[in-house]
N, C-alpha and C positions, 0 to 999 in steps of 0.2 A: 534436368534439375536433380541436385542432389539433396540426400537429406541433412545438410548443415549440423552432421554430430560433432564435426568440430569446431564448428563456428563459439565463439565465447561473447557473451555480454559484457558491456561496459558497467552494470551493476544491476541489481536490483533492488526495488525501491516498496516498499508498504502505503499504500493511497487509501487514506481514511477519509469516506464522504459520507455523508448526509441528506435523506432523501428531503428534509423540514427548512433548509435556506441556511441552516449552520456551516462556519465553516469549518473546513475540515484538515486536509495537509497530509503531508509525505514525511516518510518515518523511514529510517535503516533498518531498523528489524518489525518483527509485527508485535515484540513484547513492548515495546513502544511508542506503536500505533494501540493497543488496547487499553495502554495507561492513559495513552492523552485520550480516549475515547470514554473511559470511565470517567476521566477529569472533566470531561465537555457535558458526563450526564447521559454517557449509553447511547444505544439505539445506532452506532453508527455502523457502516458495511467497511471491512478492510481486503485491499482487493491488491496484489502482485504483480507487478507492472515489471516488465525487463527492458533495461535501456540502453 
């Protein structure tokens, strides 16, 4: 097994959820996971997912 330094992602994605049953959703960068997060009323966890 190698350590995949070269391996590339097909993107990366910003997953904004909610531990309260709100929903939440996936953003391109995280300054726009925190704006839709402030817009929702806070509290949410933004988390970096590679795809």
């Amino acid at each position: 097994m190698g350590c995949n330094c070269g391996e590339q992602w097909a993107s990366i994605v910003f997953v904004l959820t909610y531990g309260d049953g709100r929903q939440g959703g996936e953003y391109g960068s995280k300054a726009d996971a925190e704006i839709a997060d402030v817009r929702k009323g806070g509290g949410g966890t933004i988390r970096t997912v590679r795809r």
